[in-house]
C-alpha positions as CSV (number, residue, x, y, z in Angstrom):
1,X,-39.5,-53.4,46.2
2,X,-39.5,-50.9,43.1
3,X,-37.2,-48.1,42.9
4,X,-36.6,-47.6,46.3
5,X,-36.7,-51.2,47.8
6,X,-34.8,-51.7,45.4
7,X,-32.2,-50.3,46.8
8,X,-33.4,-51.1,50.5
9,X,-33.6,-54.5,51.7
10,X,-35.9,-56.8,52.0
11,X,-36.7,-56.7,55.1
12,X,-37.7,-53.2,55.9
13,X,-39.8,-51.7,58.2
14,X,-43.0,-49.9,60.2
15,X,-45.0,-46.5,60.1
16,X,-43.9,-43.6,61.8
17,X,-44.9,-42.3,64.9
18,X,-45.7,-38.5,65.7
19,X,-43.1,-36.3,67.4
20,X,-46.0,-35.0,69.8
21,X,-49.1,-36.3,71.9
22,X,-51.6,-37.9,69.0
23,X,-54.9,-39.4,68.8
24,X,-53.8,-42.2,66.5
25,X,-57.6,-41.5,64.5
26,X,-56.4,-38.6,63.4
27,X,-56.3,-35.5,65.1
28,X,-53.5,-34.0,67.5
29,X,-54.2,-32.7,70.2
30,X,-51.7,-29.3,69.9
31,X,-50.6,-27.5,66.8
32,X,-47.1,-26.6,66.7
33,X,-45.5,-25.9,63.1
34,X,-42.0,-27.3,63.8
35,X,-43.6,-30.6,64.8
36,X,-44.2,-33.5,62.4
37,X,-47.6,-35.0,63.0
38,X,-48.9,-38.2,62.0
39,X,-52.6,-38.9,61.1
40,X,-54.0,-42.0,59.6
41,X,-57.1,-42.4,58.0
42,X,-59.6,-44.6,55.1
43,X,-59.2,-43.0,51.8
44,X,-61.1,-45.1,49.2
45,X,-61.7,-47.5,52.1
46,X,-58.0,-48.5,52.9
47,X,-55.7,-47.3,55.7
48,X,-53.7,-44.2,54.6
49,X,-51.0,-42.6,56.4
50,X,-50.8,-38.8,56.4
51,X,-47.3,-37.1,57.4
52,X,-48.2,-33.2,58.1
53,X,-45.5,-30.1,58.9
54,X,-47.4,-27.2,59.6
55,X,-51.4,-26.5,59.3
56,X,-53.1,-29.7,59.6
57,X,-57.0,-29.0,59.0
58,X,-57.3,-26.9,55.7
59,X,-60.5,-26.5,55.8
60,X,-60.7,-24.6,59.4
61,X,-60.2,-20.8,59.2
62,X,-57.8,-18.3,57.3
63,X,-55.1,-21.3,56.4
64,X,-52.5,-20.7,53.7
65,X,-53.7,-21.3,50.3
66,X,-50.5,-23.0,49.2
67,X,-49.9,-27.0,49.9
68,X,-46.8,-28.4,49.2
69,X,-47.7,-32.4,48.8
70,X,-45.4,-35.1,48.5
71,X,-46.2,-37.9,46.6
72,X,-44.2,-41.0,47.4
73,X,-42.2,-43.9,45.7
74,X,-43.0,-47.4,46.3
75,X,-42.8,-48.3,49.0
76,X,-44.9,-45.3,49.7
77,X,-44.0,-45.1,53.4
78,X,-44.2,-41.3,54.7
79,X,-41.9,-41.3,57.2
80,X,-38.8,-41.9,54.9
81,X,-39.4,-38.0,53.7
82,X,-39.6,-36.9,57.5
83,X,-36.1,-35.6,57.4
84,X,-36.6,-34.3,53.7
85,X,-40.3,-32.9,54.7
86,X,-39.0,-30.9,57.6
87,X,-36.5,-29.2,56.1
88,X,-38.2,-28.1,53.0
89,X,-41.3,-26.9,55.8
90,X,-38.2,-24.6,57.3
91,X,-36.5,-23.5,54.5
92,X,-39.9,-22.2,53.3
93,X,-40.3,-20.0,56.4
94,X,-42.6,-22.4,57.6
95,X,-45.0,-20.3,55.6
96,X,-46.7,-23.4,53.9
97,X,-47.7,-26.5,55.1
98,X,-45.7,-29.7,54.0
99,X,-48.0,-33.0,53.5
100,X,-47.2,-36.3,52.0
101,X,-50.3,-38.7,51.9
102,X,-48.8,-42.4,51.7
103,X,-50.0,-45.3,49.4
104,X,-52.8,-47.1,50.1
105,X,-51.9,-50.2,52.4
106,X,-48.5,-49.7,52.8
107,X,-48.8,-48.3,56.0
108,X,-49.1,-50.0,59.7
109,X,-52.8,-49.7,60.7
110,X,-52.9,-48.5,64.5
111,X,-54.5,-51.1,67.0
112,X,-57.9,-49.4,66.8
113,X,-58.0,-49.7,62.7
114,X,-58.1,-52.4,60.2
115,X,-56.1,-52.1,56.5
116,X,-59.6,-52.2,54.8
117,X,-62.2,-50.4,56.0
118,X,-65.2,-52.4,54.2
119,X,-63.9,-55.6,52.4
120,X,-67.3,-55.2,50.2
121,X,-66.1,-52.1,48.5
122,X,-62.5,-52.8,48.5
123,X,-63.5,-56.0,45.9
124,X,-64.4,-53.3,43.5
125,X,-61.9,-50.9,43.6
126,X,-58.4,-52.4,43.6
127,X,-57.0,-49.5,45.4
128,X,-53.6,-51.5,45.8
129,X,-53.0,-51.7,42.3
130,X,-51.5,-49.1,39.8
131,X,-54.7,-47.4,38.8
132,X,-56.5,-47.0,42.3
133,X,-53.4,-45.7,43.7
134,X,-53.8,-42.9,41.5
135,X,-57.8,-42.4,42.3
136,X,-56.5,-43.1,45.8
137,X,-54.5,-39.4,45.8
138,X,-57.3,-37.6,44.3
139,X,-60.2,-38.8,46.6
140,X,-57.7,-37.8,49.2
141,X,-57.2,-34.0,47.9
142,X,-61.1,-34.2,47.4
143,X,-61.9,-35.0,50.8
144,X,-59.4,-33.1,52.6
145,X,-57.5,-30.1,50.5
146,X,-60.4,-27.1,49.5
147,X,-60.3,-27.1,46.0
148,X,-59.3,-23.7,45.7
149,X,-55.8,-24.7,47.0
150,X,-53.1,-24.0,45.3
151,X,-50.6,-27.3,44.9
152,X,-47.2,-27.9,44.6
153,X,-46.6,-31.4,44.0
154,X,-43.6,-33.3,44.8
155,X,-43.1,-36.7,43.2
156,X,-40.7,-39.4,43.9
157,X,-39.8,-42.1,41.2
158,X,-43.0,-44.2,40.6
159,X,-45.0,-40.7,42.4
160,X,-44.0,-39.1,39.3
161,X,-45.7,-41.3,37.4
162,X,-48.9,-40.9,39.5
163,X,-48.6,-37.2,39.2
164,X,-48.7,-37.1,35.5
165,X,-52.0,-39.4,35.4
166,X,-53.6,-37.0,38.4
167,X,-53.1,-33.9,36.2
168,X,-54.4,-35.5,33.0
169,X,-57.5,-37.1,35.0
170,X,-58.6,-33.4,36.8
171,X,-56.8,-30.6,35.0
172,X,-59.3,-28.1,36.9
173,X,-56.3,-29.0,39.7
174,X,-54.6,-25.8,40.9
175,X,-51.3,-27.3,40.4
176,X,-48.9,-24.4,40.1
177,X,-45.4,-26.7,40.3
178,X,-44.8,-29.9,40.1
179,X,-41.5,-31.3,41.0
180,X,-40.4,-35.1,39.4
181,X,-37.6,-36.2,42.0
182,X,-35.9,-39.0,39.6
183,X,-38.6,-39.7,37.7
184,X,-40.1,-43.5,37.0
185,X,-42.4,-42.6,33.9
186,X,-41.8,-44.6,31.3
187,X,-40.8,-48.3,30.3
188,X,-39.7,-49.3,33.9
189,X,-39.5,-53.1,32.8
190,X,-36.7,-52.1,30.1
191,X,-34.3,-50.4,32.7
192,X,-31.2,-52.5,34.2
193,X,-32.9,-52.7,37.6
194,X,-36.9,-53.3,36.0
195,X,-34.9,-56.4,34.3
196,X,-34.1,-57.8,36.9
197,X,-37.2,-57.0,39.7
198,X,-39.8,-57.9,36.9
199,X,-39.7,-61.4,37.0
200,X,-39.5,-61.0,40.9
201,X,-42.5,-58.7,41.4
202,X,-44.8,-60.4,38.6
203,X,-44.0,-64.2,39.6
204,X,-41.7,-64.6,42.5
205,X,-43.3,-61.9,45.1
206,X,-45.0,-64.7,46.9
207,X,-42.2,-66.9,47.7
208,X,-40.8,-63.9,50.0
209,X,-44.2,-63.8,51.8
210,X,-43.0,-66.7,54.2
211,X,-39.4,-64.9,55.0
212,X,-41.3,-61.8,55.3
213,X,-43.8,-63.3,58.2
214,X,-41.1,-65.4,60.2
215,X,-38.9,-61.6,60.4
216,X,-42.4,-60.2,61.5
217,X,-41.9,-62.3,64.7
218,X,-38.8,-60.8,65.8
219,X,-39.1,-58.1,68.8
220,X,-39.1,-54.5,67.1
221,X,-35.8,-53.6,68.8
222,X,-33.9,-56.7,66.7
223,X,-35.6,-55.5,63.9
224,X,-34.6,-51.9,63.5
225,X,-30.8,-53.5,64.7
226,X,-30.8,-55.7,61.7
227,X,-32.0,-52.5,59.5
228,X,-28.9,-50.7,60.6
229,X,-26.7,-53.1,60.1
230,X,-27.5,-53.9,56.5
231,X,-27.3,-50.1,56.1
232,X,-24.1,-49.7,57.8
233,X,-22.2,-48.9,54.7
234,X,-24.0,-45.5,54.4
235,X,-22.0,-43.6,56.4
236,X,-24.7,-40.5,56.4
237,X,-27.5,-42.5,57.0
238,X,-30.8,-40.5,58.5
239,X,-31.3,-42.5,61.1
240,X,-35.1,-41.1,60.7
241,X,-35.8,-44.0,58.0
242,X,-34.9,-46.7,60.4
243,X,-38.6,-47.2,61.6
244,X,-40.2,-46.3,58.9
245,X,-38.1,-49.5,57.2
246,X,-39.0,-51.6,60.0
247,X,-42.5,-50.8,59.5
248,X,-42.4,-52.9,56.1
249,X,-41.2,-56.2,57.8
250,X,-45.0,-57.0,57.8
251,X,-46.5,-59.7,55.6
252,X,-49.8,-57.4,54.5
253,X,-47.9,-53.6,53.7
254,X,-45.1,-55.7,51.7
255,X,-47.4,-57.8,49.4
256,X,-49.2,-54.4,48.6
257,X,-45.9,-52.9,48.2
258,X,-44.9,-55.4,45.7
259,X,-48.0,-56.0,44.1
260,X,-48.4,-52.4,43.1
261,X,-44.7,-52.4,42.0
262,X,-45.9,-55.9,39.3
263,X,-48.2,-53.6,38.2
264,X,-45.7,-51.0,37.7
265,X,-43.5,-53.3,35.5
266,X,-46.6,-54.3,33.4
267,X,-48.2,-50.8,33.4
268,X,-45.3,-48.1,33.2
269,X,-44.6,-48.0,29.3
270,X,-44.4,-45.4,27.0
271,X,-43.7,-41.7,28.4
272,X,-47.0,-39.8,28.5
273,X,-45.7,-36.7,26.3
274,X,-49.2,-34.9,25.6
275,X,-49.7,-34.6,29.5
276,X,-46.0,-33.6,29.9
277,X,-46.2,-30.8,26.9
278,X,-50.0,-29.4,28.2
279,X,-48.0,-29.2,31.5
280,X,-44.5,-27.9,31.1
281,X,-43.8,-24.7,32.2
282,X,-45.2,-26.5,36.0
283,X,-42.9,-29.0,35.8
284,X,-38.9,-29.6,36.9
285,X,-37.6,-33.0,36.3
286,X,-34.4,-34.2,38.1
287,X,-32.6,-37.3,37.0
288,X,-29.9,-39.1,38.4
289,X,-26.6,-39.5,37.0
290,X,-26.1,-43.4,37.8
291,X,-30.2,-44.1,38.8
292,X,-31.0,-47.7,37.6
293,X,-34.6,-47.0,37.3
294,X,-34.7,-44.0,35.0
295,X,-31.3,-44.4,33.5
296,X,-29.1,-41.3,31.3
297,X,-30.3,-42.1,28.0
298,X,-34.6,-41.6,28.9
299,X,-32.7,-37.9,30.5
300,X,-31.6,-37.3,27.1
301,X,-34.1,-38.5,25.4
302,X,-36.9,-36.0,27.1
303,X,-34.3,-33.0,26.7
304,X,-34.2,-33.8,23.3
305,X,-38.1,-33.6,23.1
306,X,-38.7,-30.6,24.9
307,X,-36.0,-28.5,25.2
308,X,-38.0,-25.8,26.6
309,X,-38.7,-27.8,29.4
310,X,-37.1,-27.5,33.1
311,X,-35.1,-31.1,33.0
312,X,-32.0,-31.3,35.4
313,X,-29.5,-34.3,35.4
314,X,-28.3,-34.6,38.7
315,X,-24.6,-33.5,39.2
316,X,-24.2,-34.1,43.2
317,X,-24.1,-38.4,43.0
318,X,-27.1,-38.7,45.1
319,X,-29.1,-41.8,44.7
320,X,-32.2,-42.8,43.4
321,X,-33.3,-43.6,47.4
322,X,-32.5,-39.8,48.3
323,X,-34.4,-40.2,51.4
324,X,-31.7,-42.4,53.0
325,X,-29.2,-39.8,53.2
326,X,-29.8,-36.7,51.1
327,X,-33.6,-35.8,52.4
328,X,-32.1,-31.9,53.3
329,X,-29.7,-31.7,50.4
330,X,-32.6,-32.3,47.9
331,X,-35.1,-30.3,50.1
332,X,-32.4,-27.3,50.0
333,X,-32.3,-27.7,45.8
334,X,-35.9,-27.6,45.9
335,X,-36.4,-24.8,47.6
336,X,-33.5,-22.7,45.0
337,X,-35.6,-24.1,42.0
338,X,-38.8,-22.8,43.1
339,X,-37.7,-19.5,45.0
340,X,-38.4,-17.2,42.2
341,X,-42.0,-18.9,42.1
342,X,-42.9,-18.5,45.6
343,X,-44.0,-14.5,45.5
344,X,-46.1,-15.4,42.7
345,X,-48.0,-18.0,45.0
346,X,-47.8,-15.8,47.9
């Protein structure tokens, strides 16, 4: 429901699938760079989705030392960056492999998994919420990225946000760029669209669990049908976020969807400047010019702070939901702001 639920729906939709033969545990059974793969998993005990382009065990072999990691919005669904994912993995050459690790719960367990793995130690951690998310992303680059890796994180709105707090909590990290796709870092309550989904997520989120479980019912194919139609006014739309927003027409991925996002609006105040200055010759911000989350004036009110710093406002009228329909446009930018970089990482 935050940032880009926001601009999505309701009623959105399921995981995504992989482009080749899988075992839905985990592992695939060929490895082909130019094919998405799609692994799920218990980090911190809760079901995680893993969207991989490229090498998919890091810790078999002579693998690149470079990961490129996505860290999504909320809903943190990987397969609305399969689009954006895939052509960032071929722009680089396919050289380095392209991961995004979703949010804990907000993906579609496969038939042979549960959401939690054991309820006992789920009561303690409160992985759904705000702060576990966060230990959630660095359990999973501790239990499946070598630490000698070298990172290059790419954050989207509220994944910003998280990216900040994982570089403040390990700064032994090997983050050598990390990339803030329109931003959500500071006082999301206070912004034209926080006004309006606070009371919602913080109060209301329950009354849509009953509208949420009746569209559950319907067969997938009316589903994704209803999806298209509600986004029929985006004329470019990837037609590769379809499922992945009919994956979130289910009663438990949305509540932790929206209950991490009242936890946002509680959570997300002041901008966390000591982090950002320690940090700021790794970091490119990218604002949007019309973005209802992170609006104009907090852009102009970081340039003003650090000037040094590498802080773009967005000149192309893409949306704060770039996934829907600018994945390779923003992949494409990427790739020119970081070229210079890449022989340095190499």
């Amino acid at each position: 429901y935050t940032a880009e639920w926001a601009q999505i729906p309701t009623h959105a939709v399921v995981s995504s699938r992989c482009d080749n033969l899988l075992n839905r545990m985990g592992s695939s059974v060929m490895e082909d760079k130019d094919e998405a793969c799609t692994e799920h998993l218990y980090c911190c005990g809760a079901v995680t989705e893993v969207l991989k382009f490229g090498t998919r065990n890091l810790h078999s072999g002579n693998q690149p030392k470079v990961l490129f990691l996505i860290i999504p919005g909320n809903p943190g669904v990987v397969g609305f960056y399969k689009t954006f994912m895939q052509t960032l993995h071929q722009t680089l050459g396919r050289r380095y492999p392209v991961w995004a690790v979703s949010h804990a719960g907000h993906c579609v367990p496969p038939d042979t998994m549960d959401m939690i793995e054991d309820p006992t130690v789920m009561a303690a951690g409160d992985v759904f919420g705000l702060n576990g998310q966060i230990e959630h992303k660095l359990a999973f680059l501790t239990e499946h990225v070598p630490r000698d890796s070298r990172l290059v994180l790419v954050g989207h709105s509220i994944g910003c946000y998280l990216i900040l707090e994982m570089m403040k909590r390990d700064p032994e990290l090997q983050v050598v760029k990390s990339v803030m796709l329109f931003p959500t870092i500071e006082r999301m309550a206070a912004t034209p669209q926080g006004r309006v989904m606070t009371p919602v997520l913080c109060r209301l989120r329950y009354v849509a669990y009953l509208p949420i479980f009746l569209l559950s019912l319907l067969p997938d194919v009316l589903k994704a049908f209803m999806v298209k139609l509600v986004f029929g006014g985006l004329g470019s739309l990837d037609h590769s976020t379809v499922l992945p927003t009919v994956s979130l027409i289910n009663v438990d991925t949305a509540a932790n969807a929206m209950y991490m996002g009242s936890q946002e609006m509680l959570e997300v105040l002041e901008r966390d400047n000591f982090t950002i200055n320690q940090n700021l010759g790794k970091l490119v911000f990218y604002y949007g010019a019309s973005d209802h989350w992170c609006p104009v004036q907090y852009y102009q009110e970081i340039k003003r702070k650090f000037p040094e710093g590498d802080i773009r406002l967005c000149s192309r009228g893409i949306r704060h939901a770039f996934v829907l329909d600018a994945g390779k446009e923003v992949a494409g930018m990427i790739f020119e702001w970081i070229r210079e970089d890449l022989q340095t990482w190499s």
